[in-house]
C-alpha angles and dihedrals in degrees: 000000000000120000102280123206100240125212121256133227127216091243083062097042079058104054094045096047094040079048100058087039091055086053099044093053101047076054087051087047092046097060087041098057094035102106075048095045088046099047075051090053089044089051092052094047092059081063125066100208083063091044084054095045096047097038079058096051094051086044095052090044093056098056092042086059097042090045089045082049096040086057092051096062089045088057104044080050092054128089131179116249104249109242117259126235126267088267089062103046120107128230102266136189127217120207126202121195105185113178113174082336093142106185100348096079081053090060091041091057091043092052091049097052090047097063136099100260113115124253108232091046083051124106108171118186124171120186134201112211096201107298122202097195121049103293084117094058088046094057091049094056083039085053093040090055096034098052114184097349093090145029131212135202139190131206119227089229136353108285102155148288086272104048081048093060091032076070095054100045087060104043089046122104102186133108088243143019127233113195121187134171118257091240096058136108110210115201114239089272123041105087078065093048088051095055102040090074085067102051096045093038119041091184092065117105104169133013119199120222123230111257116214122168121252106194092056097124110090108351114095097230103049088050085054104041089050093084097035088055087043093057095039094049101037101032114033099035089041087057080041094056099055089071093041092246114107099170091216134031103201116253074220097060124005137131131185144179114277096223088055099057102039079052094064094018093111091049099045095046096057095031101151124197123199087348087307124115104250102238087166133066103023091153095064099039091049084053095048084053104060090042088058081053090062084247123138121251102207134193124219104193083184087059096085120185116187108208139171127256137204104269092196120071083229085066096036088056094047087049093051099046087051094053097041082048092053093047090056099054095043088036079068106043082051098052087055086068113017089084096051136072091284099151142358121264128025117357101166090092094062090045096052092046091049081050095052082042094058103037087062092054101041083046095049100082098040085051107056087047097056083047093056087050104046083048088060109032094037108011090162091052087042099044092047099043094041088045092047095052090042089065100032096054087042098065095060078065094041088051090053105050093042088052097058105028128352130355101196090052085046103068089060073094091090102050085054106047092049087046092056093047097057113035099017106048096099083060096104106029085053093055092045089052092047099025089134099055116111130215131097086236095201117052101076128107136234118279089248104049093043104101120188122283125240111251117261117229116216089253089065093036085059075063105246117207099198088082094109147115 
C-alpha cells in the first residue's frame, strides 16, 4: 500500500484555495498597514515592558530557526539500515492490544501475516483488552484463517493498552518485540525493516516505525494531519535518529530489544504520575526507558505503518491532550537523566531535543495568553502577522512533502496549520494544567452499541494469563 494520489472534490479544491487566499491576503495587509504597524513598534520601544517583549520574541525566533535548522543537517546526514536477509533475522514477537476495535484488528492480523517475515522467525499475539463491541468475534476468524500462525487473548476485564501489552511482553518469546495498533495497516516488509536496526547496531534498543494515515481518503482532518505525520515522522525522527535518540517510538509502530524491556518492565508497568498509576503514554515513557539504559532509539523511514485517525475535531482534541499530557510527565522523568552520564558517546543531541521540548511547553501558556491579548487590543496587527508566519513556516512542510510524494496533497498544510492555530491551541496549556489527570479519552463507544459486560470472577481479576486460544 504505497502512498496513492486521491482524487479531490470541489468542496476541497475550496478550502485549500480559500485558505491560501486567506493567507495571501493577511501578506498583502501586512505591506499595506506597515507605516501603521511600525508607529505601533516605535511606540513600544519608548516602554520597557515592549523593548522586553520584543527583545523575547526575537529571542524565542532565533532558537526555533537554529533548532529547525539544527534538525535539517541531522536529516540530510540520516539513512535508513537496509533491511538483513531471512538468516539474520531474529526471532520477533508481534504484539497485538485491540480495545472496541471491531474489523480493523482483523485487518491488522491479516496485514501482519501477509508480510515477508519469515514463518518460523514469526510470533503473532493479539490481545483483546476487554472489548465491549465485537473485537473479540474478528481475532477468532483471524485466528480460524490464520491457524497456528497466531495467538489471541483475551483479558478478563479492560486494564489498559499497556497491561495488554504487559501481557504480551511476557508471553512473547521472541528477541524483540513489535508492537503495532490494532487500527494499522504494515507494508510486506516492514516487520523486516524493524528488525533489521538490531542485527547491524548492538547498541540499539528500540527502532520507531514510520506513521502514515490510513483514512486519508474523504474526512478534513486526516487529509490534514497526513502531511503533518509525514513531516514529523520523516523529517524530525529522521534528524532524531542520527543521534540515536528518537524521543518517541509510536504506539502504532515500534519495536525494541527484549533484554531492554524486561530490564525496565517492573518499573514501566507501575509507573505512577502525580500518585496515579500512568495508563497513557506507555510508548514515551518505554522509550525513555531504554535511553536511560545508554541504548540507542532509532528511526526506519523504510518501516511504513498505515493507521487510523480521529476524523471529528471531539476525538482529535482528546488524542492531542493525551499525547501533550503524556509529554509533560515523561518530559520530566527525562529530564532526571538526560543531563548524567546516561550513555557513552555524545549526549548533547538528547539534551538539546528535551530543551526544545521544554521551551515549547514553559512558553505554551504565556503565549496563549499574548495571543489572547494582541486579538483583542490589535486584531489587525495579531490576525497579518499570524497569518503571514503561518504561511511562511508551512511551506517548509509543504516543500517537503511535495518534494518527496504529491504537490497538490501537500498543500493541505495550510488548512491545517491554520486549523491548529485557531481551535487547538489550548491544547497544550490545557495538558500542562491537567497533566495528571488519567483516562485514555478516545476508545469508548457510543451509549447504544455498549452492551453489558460479563462479570469478572476474583480468579480473572488476579489477571490470569492461561485465557488464551
Amino acid at each position: 500500500m504505497k502512498n496513492e494520489k486521491k482524487q479531490w472534490s470541489p468542496l476541497s479544491y475550496a478550502v485549500v484555495a480559500g485558505t491560501l487566499l486567506v493567507m495571501i491576503s493577511a501578506v498583502s495587509m501586512l505591506f499595506y498597514l506597515q507605516p501603521e504597524f511600525e508607529k505601533l513598534h516605535l511606540e513600544r520601544l519608548e516602554s520597557n515592558w515592549g523593548i522586553s517583549l520584543i527583545t523575547i520574541g526575537y529571542f524565542l525566533l532565533a532558537i526555533k530557526i537554529s533548532f529547525l535548522i539544527y534538525l535539517a543537517v541531522l536529516y540530510f546526514k540520516y539513512k535508513p539500515i537496509k533491511p538483513v536477509n531471512n538468516k539474520e533475522l531474529p526471532l520477533a514477537t508481534v504484539i497485538v492490544p485491540a480495545y472496541n476495535e471491531g474489523e480493523l484488528v482483523y485487518k491488522t492480523l491479516i496485514s501482519l501475516a501477509n508480510n515477508d517475515y519469515p514463518e518460523d522467525k514469526l510470533e503473532l499475539l493479539a490481545i483483546d483488552d476487554g472489548s465491549q463491541d465485537d473485537t473479540w468475534k474478528w481475532m477468532k476468524l483471524a485466528k480460524a484463517e490464520l491457524g497456528d500462525r497466531v495467538s489471541i487473548f483475551q483479558q478478563p476485564k479492560n486494564m489498559g493498552k499497556r497491561h495488554a501489552l504487559y501481557r504480551g511482553f511476557n508471553i512473547g518469546k521472541g528477541d524483540i518485540f513489535i508492537t503495532v495498533d490494532s487500527d494499522s495497516i504494515v507494508e510486506t516488509d516492514t516487520l523486516r525493516q524493524m528488525a533489521s536496526p538490531f542485527i547491524k547496531d548492538k547498541n540499539c534498543g528500540a527502532v520507531a516505525g514510520n506513521v502514515r494515515v490510513l483514512n486519508n481518503q474523504k474526512a478534513f482532518i486526516p487529509k490534514m494531519l497526513n502531511i503533518s505525520f509525514a513531516f514529523s515522522f520523516e523529517f524530525v525522527r529522521s534528524a532524531q535518529s542520527k543521534i540515536g535518540s528518537v524521543l518517541c517510538t509510536p504506539g502504532a509502530l515500534a519495536a525494541y530489544r527484549r533484554d531492554a524491556v524486561l530490564a525496565c518492565l517492573p518499573q514501566w508497568i507501575n509507573q505512577t504520575f502525580m500518585g496515579k498509576a500512568s495508563d497513557i503514554g506507555e510508548d514515551r515513557a518505554m522509550t525513555n526507558m531504554i535511553l536511560k539504559q545508554g541504548l540507542k532509539v532509532l528511526f526506519q523511514k523504510d518501516a511504513i505503518v498505515y493507521t487510523n485517525i480521529p476524523e471529528k475535531y471531539s476525538t482529535l482534541h482528546k488524542m492531542f491532550t493525551r499525547w501533550e499530557r503524556s509529554n509533560v510527565r515523561e518530559n520530566i522523568m527525562m529530564s532526571k537523566f538526560a543531563f548524567k552520564n546516561f550513555r557513552e558517546g555524545n549526549k548533547t543531541g538528547a539534551r538539546i531535543l528535551l530543551l526544545n521540548q521544554w521551551i515549547n511547553l514553559v512558553m505554551a501558556i504565556p503565549g496563549v495568553l499574548l495571543m489572547l491579548f494582541l486579538l483583542l487590543s490589535q486584531p489587525l496587527l495579531f490576525l497579518s502577522t499570524a497569518l503571514t508566519s503561518i504561511l511562511v513556516f508551512s511551506s517548509i512542510q509543504v516543500l517537503f512533502y511535495a518534494k518527496k510524494y504529491d504537490y497538490k496533497e501537500a498543500l493541505w498544510m495550510y488548512p491545517y496549520s491554520l486549523f491548529y492555530t485557531f481551535s487547538l491551541f489550548w491544547i497544550t496549556p490545557y495538558a500542562i494544567a491537567t497533566a495528571g489527570r488519567k483516562g485514555w479519552l478516545t476508545r469508548s463507544l457510543p451509549k447504544a452499541k455498549v452492551e453489558k459486560a460479563e462479570p469478572v470472577t476474583a480468579k480473572q481479576a488476579d489477571f490470569n494469563f492461561e485465557t488464551s486460544i
